[in-house]
BAMIVO-951895 format. One record per residue (C-alpha): residue number from 0; residue in three letters; x, y, z. Coordinates in nm, 2 decimals. Each point is the difference from the previous one (the first is absolute). Last residue first. Layout:
{atom NUM,"ala",{X,Y,Z}} ...
//
This chain:
{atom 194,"unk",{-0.31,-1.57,-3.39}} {atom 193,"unk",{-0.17,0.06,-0.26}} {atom 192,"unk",{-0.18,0.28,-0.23}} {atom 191,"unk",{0.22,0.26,-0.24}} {atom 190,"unk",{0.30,-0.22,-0.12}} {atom 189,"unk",{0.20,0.22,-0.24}} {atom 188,"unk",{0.11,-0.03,-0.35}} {atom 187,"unk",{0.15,0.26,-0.17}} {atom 186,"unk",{0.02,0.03,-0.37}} {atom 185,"unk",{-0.25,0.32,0.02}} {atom 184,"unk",{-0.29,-0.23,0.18}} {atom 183,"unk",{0.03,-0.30,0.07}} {atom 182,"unk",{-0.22,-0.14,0.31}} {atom 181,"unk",{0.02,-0.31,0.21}} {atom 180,"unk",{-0.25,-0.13,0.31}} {atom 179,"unk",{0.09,-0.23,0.21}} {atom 178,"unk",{-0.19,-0.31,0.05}} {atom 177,"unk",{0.26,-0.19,0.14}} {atom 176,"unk",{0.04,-0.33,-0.26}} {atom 175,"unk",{-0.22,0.12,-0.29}} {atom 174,"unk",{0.20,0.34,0.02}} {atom 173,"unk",{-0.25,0.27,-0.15}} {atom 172,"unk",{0.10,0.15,-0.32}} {atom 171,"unk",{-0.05,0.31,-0.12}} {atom 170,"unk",{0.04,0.19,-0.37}} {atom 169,"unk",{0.19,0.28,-0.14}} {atom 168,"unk",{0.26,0.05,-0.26}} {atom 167,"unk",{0.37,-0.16,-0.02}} {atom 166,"unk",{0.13,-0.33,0.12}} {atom 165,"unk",{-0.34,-0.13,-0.09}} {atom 164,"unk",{-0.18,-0.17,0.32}} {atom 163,"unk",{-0.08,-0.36,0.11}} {atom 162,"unk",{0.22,0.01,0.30}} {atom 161,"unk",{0.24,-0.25,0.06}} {atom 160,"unk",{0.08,-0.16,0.30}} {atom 159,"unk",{0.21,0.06,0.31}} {atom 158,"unk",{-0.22,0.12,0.31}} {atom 157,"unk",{0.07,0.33,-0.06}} {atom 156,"unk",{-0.13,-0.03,-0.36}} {atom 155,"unk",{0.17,0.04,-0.28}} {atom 154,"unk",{0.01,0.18,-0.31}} {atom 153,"unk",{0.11,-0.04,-0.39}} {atom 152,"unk",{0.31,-0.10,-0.25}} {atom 151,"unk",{0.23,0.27,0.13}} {atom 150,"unk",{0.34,0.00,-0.18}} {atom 149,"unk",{0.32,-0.13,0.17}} {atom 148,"unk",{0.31,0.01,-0.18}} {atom 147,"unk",{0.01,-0.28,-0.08}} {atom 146,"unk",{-0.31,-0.15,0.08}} {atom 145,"unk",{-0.27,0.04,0.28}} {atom 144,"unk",{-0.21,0.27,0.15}} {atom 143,"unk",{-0.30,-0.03,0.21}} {atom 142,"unk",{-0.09,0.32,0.12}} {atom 141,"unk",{-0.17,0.06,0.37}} {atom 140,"unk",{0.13,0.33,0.07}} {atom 139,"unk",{0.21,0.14,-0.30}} {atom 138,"unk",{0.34,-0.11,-0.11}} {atom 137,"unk",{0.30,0.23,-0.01}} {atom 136,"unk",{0.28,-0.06,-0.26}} {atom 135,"unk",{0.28,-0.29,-0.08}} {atom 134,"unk",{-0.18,-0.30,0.13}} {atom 133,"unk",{0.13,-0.34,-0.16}} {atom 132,"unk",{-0.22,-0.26,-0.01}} {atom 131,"unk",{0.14,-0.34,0.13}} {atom 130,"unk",{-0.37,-0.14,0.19}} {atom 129,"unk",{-0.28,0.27,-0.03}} {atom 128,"unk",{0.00,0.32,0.19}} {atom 127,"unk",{-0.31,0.09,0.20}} {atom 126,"unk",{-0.09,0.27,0.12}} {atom 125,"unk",{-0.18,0.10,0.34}} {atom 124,"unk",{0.10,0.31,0.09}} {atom 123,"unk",{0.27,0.18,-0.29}} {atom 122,"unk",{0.30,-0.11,-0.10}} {atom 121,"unk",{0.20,0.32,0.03}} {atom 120,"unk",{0.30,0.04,-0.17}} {atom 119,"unk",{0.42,0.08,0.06}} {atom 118,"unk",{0.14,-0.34,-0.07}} {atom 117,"unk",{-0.06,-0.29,-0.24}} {atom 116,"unk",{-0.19,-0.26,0.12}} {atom 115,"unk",{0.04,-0.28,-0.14}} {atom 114,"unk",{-0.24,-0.35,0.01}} {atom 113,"unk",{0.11,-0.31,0.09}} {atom 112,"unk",{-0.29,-0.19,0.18}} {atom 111,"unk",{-0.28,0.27,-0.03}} {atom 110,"unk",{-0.03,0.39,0.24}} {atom 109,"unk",{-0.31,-0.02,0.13}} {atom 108,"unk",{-0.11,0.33,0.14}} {atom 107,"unk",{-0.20,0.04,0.33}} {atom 106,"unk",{0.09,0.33,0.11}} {atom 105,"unk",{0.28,0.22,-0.21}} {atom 104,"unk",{0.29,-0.06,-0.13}} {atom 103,"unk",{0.28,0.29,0.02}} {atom 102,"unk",{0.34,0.03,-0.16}} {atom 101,"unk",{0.23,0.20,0.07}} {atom 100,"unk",{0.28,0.11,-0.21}} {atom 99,"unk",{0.35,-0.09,0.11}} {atom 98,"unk",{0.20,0.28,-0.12}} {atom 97,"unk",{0.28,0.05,0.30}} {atom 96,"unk",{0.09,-0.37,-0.07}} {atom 95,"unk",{0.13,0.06,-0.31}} {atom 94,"unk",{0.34,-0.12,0.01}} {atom 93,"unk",{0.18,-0.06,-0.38}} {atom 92,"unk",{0.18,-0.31,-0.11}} {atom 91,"unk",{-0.27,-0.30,0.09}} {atom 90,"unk",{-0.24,0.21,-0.22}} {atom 89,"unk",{-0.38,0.11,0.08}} {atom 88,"unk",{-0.22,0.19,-0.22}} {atom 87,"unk",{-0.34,0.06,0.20}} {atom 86,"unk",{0.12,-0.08,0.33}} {atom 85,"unk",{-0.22,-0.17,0.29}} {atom 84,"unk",{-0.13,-0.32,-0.19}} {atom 83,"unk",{-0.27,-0.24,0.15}} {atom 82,"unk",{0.00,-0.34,-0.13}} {atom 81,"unk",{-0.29,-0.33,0.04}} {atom 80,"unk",{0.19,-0.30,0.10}} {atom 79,"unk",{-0.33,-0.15,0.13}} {atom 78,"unk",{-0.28,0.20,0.04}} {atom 77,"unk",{-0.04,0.36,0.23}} {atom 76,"unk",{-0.31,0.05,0.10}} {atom 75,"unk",{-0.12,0.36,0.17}} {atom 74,"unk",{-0.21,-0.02,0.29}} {atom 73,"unk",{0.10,0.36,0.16}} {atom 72,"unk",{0.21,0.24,-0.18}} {atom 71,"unk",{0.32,-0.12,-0.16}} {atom 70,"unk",{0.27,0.25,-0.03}} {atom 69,"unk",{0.34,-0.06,-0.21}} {atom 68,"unk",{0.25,0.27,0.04}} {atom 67,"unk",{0.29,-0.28,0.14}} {atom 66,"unk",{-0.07,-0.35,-0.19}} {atom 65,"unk",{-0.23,-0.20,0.09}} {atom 64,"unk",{0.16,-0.34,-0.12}} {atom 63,"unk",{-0.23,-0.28,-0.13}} {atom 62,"unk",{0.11,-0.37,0.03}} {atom 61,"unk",{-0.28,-0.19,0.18}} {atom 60,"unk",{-0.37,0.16,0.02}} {atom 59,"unk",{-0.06,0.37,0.16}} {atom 58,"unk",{-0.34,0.00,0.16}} {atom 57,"unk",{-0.13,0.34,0.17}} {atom 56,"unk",{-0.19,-0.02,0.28}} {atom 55,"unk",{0.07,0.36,0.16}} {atom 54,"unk",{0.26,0.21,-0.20}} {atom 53,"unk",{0.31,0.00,-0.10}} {atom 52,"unk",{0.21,0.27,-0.02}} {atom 51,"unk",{0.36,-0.01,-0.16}} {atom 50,"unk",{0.33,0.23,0.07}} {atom 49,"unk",{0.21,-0.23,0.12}} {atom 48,"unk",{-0.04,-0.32,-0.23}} {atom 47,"unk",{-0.22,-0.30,0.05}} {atom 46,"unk",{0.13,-0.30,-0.18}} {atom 45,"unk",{-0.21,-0.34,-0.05}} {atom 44,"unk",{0.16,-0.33,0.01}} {atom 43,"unk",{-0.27,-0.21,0.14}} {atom 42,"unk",{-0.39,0.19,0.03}} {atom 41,"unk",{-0.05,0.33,0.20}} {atom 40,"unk",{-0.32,-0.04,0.11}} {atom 39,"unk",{-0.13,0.39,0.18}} {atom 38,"unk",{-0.25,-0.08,0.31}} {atom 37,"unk",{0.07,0.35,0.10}} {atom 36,"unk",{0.22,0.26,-0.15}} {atom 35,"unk",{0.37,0.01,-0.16}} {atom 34,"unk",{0.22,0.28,0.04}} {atom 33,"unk",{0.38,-0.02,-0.09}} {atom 32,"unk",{0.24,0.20,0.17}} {atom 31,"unk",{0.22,-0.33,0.09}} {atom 30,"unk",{-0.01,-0.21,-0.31}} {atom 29,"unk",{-0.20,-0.31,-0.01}} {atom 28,"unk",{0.10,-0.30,-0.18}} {atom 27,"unk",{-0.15,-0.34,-0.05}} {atom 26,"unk",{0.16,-0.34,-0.02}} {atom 25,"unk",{-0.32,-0.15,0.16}} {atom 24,"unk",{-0.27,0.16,0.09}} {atom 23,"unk",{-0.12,0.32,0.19}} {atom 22,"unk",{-0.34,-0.03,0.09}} {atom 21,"unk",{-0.18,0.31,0.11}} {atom 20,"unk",{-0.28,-0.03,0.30}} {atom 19,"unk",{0.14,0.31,0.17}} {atom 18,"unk",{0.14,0.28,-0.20}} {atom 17,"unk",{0.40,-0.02,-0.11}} {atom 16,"unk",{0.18,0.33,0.05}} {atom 15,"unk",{0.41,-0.06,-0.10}} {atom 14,"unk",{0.23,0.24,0.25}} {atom 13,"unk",{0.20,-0.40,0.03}} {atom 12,"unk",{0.02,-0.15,-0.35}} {atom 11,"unk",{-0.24,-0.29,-0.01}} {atom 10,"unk",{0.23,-0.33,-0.13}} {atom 9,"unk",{-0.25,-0.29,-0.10}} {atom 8,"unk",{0.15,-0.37,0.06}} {atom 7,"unk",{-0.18,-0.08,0.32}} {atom 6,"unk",{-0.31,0.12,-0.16}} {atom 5,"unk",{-0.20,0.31,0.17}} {atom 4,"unk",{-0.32,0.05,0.13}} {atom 3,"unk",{-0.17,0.32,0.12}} {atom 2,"unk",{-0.08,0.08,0.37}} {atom 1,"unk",{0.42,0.05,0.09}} {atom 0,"unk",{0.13,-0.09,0.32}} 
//
């Protein structure tokens, strides 16, 4: 008996970890050394590979493949048909799978309806990547970056709405909807009052 559910049509390799109050829907695939936390949605037709992490309450929409090297810390959205890569300069002809690079997304980003991610970065907590832009290089906590490929265009908050800040300089913001507190300081933005 398991304490997460699973669709009649999803295969969960057996050796997978699935944590309780996960939904597994349909068409989905979860390899066996795969590690996914609690109360984790993994939407129709996703892919899990072997070596992935998942953490608790993340959201992965229909179509998206996490593939092996890719680690999502805890509340981390996934939209619709959004890519991960795990080779940098793949080719049908040539096996590279001892060059994976890993790729690491921290807490509480938002990855957009079909964005890339191209492997081996760091999307740091609480970003948030714009519908079909194309991430080729590390993106700081709480950056909004859209376009291809992706450029910052300013900040947001942790509860998912831009903040009224330069991209570069100084300045804070509180959150109108939690009453967190903001501050930029040296291009870094960082929440210094809230929850």
């Amino acid at each position: 008996m398991t304490d997460y559910y699973q669709h009649e049509t999803a295969i969960v390799d057996d050796g997978a970890t699935i944590g309780a109050d996960s939904r597994v829907w349909h068409f989905t695939h979860i390899c066996a050394e795969a590690v996914i936390g609690k109360g984790v949605s993994l939407g129709q037709n996703v892919f899990v590979g072997n070596k992935v992490t998942i953490g608790d309450k993340c959201k992965i929409q229909n179509n998206v493949s996490v593939y092996d090297n890719v680690h999502l810390e805890a509340e981390v959205f996934c939209g619709p048909s959004m890519v991960f890569t795990n080779v940098y300069n793949p080719r049908s002809g040539v096996t590279r799978k001892d060059e994976y690079r890993d790729t690491l997304v921290k807490k509480g980003v938002t990855l957009g309806a079909n964005c890339t991610i191209v492997c081996g970065i760091t999307l740091g907590e609480y970003a948030f990547v714009g519908a079909g832009a194309v991430i080729n290089k590390d993106v700081k906590p709480y950056a909004l970056m859209v376009g291809v490929p992706a450029k910052q265009i300013g900040w947001m908050s942790e509860y998912g709405e831009q903040l009224n800040l330069p991209i570069k300089g100084e300045g804070s913001v509180i959150c109108e909807h939690t009453g967190d507190q903001y501050q930029l300081k040296n291009d870094q933005l960082v929440k210094v009052s809230g929850k």
